[in-house]
Backbone as JSON Lines, residues from 0, in Angstrom:
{"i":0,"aa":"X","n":[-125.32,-54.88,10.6],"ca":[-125.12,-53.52,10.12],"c":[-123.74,-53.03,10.55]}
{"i":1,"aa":"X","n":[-123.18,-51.98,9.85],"ca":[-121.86,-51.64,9.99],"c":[-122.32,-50.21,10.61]}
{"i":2,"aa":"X","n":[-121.4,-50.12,11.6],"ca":[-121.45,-48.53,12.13],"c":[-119.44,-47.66,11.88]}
{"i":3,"aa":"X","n":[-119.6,-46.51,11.77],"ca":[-118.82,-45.79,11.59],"c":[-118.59,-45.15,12.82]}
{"i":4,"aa":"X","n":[-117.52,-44.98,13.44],"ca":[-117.5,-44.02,14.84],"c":[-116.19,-43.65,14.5]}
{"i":5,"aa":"X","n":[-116.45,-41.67,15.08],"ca":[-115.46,-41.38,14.92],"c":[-115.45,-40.1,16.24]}
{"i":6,"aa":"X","n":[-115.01,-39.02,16.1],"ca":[-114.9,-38.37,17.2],"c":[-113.66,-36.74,16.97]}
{"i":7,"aa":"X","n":[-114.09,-35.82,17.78],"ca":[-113.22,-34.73,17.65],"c":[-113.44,-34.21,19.05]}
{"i":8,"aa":"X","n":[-112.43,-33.14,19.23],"ca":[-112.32,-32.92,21.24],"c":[-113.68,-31.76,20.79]}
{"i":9,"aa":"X","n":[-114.34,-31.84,21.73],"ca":[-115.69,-31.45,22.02],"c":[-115.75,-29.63,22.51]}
{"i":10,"aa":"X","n":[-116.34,-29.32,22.09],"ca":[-116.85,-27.59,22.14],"c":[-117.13,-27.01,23.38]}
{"i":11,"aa":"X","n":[-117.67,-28.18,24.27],"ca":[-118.6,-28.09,25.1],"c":[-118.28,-28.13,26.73]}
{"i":12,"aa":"X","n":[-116.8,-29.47,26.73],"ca":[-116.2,-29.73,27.46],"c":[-115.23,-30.51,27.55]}
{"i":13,"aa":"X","n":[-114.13,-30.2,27.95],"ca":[-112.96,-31.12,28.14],"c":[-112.7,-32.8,27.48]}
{"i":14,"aa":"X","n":[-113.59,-32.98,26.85],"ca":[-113.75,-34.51,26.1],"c":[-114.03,-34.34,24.7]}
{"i":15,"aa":"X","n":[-114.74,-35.48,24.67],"ca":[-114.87,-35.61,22.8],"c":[-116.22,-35.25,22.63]}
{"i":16,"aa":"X","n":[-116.16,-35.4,21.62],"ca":[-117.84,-35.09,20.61],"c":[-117.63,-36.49,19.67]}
{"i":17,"aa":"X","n":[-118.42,-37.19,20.19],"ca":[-118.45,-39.18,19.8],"c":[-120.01,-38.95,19.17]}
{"i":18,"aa":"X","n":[-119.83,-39.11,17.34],"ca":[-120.16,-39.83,16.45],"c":[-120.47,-41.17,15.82]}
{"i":19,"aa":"X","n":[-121.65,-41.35,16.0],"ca":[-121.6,-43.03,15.17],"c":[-123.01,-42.78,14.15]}
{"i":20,"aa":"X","n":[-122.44,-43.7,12.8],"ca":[-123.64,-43.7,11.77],"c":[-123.52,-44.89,11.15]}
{"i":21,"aa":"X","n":[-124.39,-45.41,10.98],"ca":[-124.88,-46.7,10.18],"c":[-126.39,-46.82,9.98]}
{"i":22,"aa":"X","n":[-126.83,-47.36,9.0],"ca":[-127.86,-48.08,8.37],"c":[-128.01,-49.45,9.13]}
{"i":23,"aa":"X","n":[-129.52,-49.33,9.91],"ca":[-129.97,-49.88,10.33],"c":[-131.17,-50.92,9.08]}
{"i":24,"aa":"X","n":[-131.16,-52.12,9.09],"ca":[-132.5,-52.86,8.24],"c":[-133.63,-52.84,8.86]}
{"i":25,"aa":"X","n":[-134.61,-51.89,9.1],"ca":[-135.83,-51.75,9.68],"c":[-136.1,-50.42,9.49]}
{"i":26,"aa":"X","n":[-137.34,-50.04,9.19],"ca":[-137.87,-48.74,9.31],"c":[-137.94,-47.91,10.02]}
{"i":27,"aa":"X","n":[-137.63,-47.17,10.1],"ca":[-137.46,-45.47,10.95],"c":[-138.5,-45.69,12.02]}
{"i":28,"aa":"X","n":[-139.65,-46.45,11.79],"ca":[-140.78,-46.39,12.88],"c":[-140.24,-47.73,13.71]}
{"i":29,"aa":"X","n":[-139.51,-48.28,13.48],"ca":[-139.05,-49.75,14.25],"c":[-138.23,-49.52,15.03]}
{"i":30,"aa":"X","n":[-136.62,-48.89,14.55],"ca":[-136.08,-48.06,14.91],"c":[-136.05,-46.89,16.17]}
{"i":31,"aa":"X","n":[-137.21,-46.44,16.02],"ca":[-137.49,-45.03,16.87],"c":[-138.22,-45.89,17.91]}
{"i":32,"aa":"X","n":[-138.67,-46.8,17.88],"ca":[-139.41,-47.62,18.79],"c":[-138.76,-48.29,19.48]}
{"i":33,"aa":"X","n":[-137.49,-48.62,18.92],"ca":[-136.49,-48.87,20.01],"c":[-135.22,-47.95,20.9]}
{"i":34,"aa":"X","n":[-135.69,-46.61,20.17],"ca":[-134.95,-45.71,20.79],"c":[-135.39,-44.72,21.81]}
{"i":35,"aa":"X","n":[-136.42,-44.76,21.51],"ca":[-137.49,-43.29,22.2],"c":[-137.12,-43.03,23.09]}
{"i":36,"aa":"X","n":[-137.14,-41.57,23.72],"ca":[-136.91,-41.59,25.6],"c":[-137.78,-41.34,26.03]}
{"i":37,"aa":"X","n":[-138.56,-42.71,26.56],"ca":[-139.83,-42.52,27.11],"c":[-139.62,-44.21,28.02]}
{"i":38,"aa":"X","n":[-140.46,-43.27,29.17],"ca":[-141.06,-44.2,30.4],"c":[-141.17,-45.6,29.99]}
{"i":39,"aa":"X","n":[-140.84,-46.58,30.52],"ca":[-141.33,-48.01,29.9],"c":[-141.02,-48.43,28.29]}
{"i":40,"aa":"X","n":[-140.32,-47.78,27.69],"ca":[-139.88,-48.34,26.75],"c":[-138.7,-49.05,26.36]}
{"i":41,"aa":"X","n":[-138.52,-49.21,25.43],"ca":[-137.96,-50.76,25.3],"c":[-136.21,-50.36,25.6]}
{"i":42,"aa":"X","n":[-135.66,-49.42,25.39],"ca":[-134.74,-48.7,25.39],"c":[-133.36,-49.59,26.68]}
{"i":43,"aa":"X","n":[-134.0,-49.59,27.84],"ca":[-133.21,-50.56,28.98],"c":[-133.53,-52.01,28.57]}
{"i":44,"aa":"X","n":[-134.15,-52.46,28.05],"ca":[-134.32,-53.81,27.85],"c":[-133.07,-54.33,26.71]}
{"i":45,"aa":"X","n":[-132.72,-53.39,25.98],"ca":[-131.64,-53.84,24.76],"c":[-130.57,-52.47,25.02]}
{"i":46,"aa":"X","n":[-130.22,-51.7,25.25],"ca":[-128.81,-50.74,25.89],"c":[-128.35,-51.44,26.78]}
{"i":47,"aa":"X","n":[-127.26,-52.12,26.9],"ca":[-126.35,-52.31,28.13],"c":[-126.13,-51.02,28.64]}
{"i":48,"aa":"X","n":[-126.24,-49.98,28.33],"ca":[-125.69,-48.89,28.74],"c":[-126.98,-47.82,29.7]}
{"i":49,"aa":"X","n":[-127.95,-48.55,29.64],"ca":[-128.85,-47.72,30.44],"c":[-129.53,-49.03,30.96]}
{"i":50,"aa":"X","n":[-129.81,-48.8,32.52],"ca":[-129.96,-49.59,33.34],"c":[-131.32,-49.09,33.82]}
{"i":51,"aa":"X","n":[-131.77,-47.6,34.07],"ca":[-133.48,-47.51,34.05],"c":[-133.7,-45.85,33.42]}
{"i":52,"aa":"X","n":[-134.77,-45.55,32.92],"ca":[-135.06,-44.21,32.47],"c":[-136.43,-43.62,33.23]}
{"i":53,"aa":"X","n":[-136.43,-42.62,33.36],"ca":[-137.8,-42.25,33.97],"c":[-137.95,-40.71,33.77]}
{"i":54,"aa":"X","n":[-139.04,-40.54,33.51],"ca":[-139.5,-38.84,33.54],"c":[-139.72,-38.37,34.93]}
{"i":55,"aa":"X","n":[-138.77,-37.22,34.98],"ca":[-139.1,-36.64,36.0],"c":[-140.2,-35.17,35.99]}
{"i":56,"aa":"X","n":[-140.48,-34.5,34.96],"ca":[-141.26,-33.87,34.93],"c":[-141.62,-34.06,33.09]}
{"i":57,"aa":"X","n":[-142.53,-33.7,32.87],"ca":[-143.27,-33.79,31.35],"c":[-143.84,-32.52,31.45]}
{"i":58,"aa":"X","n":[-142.61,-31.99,30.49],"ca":[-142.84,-30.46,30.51],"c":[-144.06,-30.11,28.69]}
{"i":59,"aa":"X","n":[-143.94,-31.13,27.99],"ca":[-144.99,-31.19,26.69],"c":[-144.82,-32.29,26.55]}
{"i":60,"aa":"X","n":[-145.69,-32.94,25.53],"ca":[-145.82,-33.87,24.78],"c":[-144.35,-34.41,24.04]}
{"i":61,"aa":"X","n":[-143.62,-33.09,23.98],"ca":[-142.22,-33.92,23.08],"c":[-141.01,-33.11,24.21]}
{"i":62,"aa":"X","n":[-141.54,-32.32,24.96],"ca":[-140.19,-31.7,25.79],"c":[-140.82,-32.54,27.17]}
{"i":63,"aa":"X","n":[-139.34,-33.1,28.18],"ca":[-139.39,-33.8,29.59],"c":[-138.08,-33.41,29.46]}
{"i":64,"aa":"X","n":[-137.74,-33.56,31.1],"ca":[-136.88,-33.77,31.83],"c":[-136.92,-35.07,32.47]}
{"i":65,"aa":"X","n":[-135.62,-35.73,32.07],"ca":[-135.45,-37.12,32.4],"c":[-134.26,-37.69,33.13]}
{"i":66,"aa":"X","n":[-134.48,-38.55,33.96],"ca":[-132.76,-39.16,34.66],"c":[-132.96,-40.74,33.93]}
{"i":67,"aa":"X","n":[-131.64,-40.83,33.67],"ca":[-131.15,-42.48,32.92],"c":[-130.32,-42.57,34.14]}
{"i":68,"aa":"X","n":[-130.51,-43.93,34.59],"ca":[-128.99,-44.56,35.5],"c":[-128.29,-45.51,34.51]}
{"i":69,"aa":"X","n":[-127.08,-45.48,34.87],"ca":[-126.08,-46.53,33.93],"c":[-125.58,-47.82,34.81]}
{"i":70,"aa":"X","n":[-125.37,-48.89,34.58],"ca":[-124.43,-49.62,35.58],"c":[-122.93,-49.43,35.14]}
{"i":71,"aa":"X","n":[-122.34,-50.06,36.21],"ca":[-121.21,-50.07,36.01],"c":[-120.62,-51.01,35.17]}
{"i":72,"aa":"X","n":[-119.07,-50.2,34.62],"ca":[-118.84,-50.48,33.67],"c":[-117.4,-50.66,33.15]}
{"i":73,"aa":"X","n":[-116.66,-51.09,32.23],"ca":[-115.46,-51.53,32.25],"c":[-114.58,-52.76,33.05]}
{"i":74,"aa":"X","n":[-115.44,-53.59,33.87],"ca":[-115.15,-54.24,34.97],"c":[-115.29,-53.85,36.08]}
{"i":75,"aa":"X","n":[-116.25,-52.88,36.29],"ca":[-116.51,-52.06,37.62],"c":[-115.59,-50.93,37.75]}
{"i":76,"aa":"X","n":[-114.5,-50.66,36.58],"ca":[-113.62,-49.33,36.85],"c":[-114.38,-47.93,37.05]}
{"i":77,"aa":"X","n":[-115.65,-48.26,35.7],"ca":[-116.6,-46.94,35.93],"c":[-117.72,-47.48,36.23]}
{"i":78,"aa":"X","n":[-117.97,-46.88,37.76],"ca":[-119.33,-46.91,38.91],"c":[-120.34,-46.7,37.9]}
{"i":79,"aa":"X","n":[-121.53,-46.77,38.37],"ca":[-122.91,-46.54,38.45],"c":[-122.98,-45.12,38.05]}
{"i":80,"aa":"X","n":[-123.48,-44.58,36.92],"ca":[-123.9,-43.12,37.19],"c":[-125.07,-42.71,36.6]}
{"i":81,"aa":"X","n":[-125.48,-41.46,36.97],"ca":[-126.96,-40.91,36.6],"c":[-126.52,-39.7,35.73]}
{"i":82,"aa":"X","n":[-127.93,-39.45,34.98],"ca":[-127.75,-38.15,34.03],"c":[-129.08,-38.0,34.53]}
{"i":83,"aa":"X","n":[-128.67,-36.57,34.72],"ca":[-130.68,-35.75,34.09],"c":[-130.6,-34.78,33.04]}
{"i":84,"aa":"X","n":[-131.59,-35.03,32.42],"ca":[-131.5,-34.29,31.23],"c":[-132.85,-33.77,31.09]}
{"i":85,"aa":"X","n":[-132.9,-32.99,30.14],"ca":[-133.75,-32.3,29.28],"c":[-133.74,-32.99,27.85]}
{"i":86,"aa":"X","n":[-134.99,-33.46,27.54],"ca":[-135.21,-34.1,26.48],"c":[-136.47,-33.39,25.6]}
{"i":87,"aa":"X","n":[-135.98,-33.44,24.15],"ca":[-136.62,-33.03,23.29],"c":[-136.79,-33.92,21.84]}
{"i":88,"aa":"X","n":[-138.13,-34.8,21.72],"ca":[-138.35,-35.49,20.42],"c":[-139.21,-34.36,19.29]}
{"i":89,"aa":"X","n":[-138.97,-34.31,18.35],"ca":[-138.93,-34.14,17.21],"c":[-139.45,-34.93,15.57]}
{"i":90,"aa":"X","n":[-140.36,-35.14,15.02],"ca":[-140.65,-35.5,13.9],"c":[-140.64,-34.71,12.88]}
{"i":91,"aa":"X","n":[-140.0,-34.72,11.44],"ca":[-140.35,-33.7,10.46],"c":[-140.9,-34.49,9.28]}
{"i":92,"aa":"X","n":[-140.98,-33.23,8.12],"ca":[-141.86,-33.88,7.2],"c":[-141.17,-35.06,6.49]}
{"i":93,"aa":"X","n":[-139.83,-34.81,6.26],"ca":[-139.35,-35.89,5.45],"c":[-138.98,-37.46,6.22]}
{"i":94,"aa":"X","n":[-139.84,-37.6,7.4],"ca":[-140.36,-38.48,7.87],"c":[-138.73,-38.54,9.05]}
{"i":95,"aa":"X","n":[-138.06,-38.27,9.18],"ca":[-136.59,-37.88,9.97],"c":[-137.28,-38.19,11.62]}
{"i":96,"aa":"X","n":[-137.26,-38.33,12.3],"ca":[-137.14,-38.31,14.05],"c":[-135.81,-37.92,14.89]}
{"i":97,"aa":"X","n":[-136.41,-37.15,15.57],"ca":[-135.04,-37.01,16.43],"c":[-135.43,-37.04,17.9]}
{"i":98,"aa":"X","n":[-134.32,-36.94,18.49],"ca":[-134.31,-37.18,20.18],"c":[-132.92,-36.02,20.27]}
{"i":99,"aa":"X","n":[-132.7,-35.44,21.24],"ca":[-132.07,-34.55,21.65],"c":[-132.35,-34.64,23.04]}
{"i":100,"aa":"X","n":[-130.94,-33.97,23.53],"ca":[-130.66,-33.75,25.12],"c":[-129.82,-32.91,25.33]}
{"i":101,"aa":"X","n":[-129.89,-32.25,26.38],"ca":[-128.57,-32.08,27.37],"c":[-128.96,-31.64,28.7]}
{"i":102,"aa":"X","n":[-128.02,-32.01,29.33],"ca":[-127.75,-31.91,31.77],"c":[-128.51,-30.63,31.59]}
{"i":103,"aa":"X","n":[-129.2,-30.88,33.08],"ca":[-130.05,-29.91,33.37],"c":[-130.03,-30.25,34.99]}
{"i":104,"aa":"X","n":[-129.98,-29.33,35.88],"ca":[-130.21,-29.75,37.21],"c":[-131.61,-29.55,37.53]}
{"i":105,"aa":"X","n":[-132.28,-30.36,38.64],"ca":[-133.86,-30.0,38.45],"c":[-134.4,-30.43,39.74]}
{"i":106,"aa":"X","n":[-134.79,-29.35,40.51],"ca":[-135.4,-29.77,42.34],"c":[-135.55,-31.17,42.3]}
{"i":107,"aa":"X","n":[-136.55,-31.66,41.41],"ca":[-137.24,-32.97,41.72],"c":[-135.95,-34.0,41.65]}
{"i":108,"aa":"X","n":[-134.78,-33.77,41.27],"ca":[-133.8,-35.26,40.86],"c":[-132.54,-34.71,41.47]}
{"i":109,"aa":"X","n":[-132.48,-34.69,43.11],"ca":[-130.89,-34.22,43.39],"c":[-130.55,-35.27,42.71]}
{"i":110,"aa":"X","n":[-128.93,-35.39,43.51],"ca":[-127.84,-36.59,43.37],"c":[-128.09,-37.28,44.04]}
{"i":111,"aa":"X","n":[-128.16,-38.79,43.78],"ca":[-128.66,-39.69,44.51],"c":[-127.32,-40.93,44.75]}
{"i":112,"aa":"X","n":[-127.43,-41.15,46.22],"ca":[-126.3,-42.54,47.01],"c":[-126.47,-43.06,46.1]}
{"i":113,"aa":"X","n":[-124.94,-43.58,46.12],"ca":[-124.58,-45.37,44.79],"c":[-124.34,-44.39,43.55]}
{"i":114,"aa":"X","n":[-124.34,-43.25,43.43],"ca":[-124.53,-43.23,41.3],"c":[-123.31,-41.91,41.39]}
{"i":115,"aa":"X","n":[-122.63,-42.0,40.5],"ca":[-121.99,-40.87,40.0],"c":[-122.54,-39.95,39.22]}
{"i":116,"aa":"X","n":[-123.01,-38.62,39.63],"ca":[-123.55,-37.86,38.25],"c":[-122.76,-36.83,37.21]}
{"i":117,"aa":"X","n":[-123.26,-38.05,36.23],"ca":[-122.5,-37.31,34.87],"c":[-123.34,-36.6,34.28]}
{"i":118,"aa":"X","n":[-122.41,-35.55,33.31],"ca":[-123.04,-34.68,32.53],"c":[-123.05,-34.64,30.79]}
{"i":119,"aa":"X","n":[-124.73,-35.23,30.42],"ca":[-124.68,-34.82,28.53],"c":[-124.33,-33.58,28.44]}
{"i":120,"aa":"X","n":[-123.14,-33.27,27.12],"ca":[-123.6,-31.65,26.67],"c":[-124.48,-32.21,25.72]}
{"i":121,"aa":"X","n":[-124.66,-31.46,24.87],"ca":[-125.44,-31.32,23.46],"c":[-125.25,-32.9,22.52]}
{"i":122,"aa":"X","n":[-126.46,-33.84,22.76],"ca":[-126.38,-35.08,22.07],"c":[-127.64,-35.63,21.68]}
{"i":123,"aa":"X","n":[-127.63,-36.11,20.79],"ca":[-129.13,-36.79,20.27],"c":[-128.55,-38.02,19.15]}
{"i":124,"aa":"X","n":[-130.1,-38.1,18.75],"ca":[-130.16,-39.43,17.78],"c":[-130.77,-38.95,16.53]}
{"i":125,"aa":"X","n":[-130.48,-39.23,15.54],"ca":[-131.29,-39.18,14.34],"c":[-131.88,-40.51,13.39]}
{"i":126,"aa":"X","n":[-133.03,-40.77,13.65],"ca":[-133.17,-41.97,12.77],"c":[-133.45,-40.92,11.58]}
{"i":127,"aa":"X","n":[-133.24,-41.16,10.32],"ca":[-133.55,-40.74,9.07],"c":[-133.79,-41.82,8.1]}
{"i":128,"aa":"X","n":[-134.96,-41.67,7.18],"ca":[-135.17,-42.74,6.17],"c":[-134.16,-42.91,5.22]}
{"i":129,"aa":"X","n":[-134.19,-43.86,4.24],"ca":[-133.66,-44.14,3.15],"c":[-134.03,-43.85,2.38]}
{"i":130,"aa":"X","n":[-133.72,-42.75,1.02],"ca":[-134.71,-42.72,-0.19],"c":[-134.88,-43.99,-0.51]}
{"i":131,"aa":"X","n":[-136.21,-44.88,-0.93],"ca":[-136.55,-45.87,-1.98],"c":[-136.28,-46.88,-0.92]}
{"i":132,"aa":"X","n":[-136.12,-46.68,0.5],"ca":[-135.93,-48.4,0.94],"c":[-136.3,-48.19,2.68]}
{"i":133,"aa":"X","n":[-137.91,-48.55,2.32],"ca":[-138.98,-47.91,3.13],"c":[-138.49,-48.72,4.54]}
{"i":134,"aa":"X","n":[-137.64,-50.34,3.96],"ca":[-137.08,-50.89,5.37],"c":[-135.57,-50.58,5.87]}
{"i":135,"aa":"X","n":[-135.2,-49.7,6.05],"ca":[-133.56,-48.9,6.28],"c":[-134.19,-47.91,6.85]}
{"i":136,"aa":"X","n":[-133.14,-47.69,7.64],"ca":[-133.14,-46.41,8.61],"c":[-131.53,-45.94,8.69]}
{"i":137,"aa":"X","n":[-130.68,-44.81,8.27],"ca":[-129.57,-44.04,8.65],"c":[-130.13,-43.76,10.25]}
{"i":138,"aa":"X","n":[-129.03,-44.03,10.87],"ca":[-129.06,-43.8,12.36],"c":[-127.94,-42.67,12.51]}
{"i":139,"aa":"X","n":[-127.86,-41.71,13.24],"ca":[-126.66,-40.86,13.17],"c":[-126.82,-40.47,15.32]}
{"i":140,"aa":"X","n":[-125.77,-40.28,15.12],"ca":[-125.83,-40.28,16.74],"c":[-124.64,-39.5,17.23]}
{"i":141,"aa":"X","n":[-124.97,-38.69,18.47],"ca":[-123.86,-38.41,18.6],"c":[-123.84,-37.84,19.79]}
{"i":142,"aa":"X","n":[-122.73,-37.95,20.93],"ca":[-122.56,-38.29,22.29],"c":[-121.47,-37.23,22.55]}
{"i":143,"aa":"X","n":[-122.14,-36.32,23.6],"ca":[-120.71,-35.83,24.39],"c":[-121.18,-35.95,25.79]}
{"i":144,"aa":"X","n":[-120.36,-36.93,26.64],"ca":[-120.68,-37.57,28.12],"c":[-119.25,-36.71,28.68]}
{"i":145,"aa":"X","n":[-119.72,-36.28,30.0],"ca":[-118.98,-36.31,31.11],"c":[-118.77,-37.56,31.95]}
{"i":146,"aa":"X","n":[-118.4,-38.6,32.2],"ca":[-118.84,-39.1,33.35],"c":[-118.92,-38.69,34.39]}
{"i":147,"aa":"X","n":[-118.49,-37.73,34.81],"ca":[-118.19,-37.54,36.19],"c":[-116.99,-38.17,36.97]}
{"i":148,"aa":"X","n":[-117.02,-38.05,38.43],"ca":[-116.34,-38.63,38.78],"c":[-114.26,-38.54,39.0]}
{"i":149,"aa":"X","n":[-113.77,-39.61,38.97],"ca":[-112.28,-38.93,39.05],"c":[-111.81,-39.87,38.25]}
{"i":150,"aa":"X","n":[-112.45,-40.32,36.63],"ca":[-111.83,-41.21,35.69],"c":[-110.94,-40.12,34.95]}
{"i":151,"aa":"X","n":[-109.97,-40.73,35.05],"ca":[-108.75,-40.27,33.75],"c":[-109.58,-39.97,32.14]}
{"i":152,"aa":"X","n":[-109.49,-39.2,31.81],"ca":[-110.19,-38.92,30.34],"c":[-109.89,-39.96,29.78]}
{"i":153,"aa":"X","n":[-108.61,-40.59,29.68],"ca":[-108.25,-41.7,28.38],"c":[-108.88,-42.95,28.94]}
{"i":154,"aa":"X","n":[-109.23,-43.38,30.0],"ca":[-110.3,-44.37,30.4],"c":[-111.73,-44.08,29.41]}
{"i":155,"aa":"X","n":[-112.6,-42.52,29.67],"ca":[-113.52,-42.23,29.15],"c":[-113.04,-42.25,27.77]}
{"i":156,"aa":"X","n":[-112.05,-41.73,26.98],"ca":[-112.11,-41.84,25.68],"c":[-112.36,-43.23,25.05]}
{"i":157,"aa":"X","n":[-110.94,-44.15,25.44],"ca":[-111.33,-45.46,25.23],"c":[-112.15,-46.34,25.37]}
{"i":158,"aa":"X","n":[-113.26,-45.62,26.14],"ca":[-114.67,-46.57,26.14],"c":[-115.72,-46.28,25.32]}
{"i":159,"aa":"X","n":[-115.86,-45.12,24.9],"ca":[-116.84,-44.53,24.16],"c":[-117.15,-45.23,22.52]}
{"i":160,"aa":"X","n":[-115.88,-45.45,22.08],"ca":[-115.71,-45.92,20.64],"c":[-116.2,-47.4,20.64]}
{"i":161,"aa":"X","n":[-116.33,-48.03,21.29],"ca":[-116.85,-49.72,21.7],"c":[-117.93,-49.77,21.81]}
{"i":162,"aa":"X","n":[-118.11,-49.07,22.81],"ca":[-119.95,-48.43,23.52],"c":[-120.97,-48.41,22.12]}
{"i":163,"aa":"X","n":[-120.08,-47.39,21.67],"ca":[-120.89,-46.68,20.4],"c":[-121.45,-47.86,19.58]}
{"i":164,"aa":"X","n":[-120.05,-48.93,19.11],"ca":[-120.32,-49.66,18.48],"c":[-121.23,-51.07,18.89]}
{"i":165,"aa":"X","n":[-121.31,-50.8,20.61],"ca":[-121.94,-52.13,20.97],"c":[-123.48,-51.59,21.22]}
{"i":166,"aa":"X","n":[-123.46,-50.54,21.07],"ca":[-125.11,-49.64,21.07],"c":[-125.96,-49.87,19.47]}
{"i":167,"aa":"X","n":[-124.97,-50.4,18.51],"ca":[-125.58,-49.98,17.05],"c":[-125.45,-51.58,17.08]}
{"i":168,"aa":"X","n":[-125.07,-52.44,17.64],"ca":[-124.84,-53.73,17.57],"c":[-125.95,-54.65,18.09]}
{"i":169,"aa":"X","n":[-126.39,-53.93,19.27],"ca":[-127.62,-54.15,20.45],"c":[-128.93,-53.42,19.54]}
{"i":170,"aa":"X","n":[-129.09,-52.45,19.26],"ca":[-130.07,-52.1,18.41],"c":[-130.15,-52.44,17.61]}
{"i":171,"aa":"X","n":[-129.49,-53.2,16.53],"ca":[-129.55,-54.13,15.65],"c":[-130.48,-55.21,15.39]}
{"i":172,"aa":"X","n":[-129.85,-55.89,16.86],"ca":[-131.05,-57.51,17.15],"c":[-132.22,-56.76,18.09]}
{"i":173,"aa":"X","n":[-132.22,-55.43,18.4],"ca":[-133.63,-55.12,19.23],"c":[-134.64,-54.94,17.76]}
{"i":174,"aa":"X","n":[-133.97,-54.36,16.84],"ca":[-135.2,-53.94,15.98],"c":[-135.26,-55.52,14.9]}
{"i":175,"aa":"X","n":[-134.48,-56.29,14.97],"ca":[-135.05,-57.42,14.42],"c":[-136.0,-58.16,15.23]}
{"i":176,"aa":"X","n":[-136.21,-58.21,16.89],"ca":[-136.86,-58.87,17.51],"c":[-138.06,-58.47,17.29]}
{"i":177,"aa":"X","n":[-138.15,-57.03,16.92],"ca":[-139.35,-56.35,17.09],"c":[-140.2,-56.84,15.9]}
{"i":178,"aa":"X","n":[-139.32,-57.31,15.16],"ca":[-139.76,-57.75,13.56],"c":[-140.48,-58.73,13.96]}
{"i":179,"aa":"X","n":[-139.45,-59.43,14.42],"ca":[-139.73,-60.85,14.06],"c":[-141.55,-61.43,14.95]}
């Protein structure tokens, strides 16, 4: 699958607002099954980019508060870091799913030794169907990360656009495995 990434300086904070969309070959339910943000799912097993996820409180059925750790990255230039977030999934009628986030600080998840904590603003996922092609999924995505830390922005810029593309690259062969 081909992904598109693109990007504009961000609303939210000092960085970008990082875009990626492509058509995935698997169904929106294959798809979302490899994306979900939920406990034990498949999500760290195929992201290089998330190393463990866990709920820290389950505030509903589709709203939690969650921390992802990342490993390090670039050759070890960018450490280990954590996010907590506030997470919100979403289903509508025209069969669409979404995932949404953004940083939230929360008693139960200070900052924890070893991790840098970075901050999501406003980011989610959209799997959306295909009219007429019940096995396609439009993926739309879109990322505004802080890392944290004392990285030069143009370190963080120049990683994001790769990421993006090695995230739609990795989900690719996760939702064919799932097939297969």
């Amino acid at each position: 699958s081909e992904v598109a990434v693109s990007w504009r300086p961000s609303a939210e904070f000092a960085g970008n607002l990082d875009k990626g969309e492509g058509i995935l070959p698997a169904s929106p339910q294959s798809v979302w099954e490899c994306i979900k943000p939920v406990a034990g799912g498949l999500r760290t097993k195929w992201d290089q980019n998330v190393k463990d996820f866990e709920v820290i409180e389950a505030i509903s059925d589709t709203v939690s508060v969650c921390r992802t750790t990342t490993p390090s990255a670039c050759m070890r230039i960018i450490s280990p870091r954590e996010f907590v977030d506030v997470v919100v999934m979403k289903q509508y009628e025209d069969g669409t799913m979404l995932s949404a986030a953004t940083n939230v600080e929360h008693p139960l998840c200070p900052p924890q030794p070893n991790f840098v904590r970075g901050f999501n603003y406003p980011c989610g996922c959209f799997c959306i169907p295909v009219p007429g092609e019940p096995d396609k999924t439009e993926l739309l995505t879109f990322f505004q990360t802080d890392l944290g830390g004392y990285l030069p922005q143009t370190v963080v810029d120049s990683f994001f656009p790769s990421s993006i593309s090695g995230f739609y690259s990795n989900l690719n062969k996760a939702v064919k495995a799932l097939k297969a």
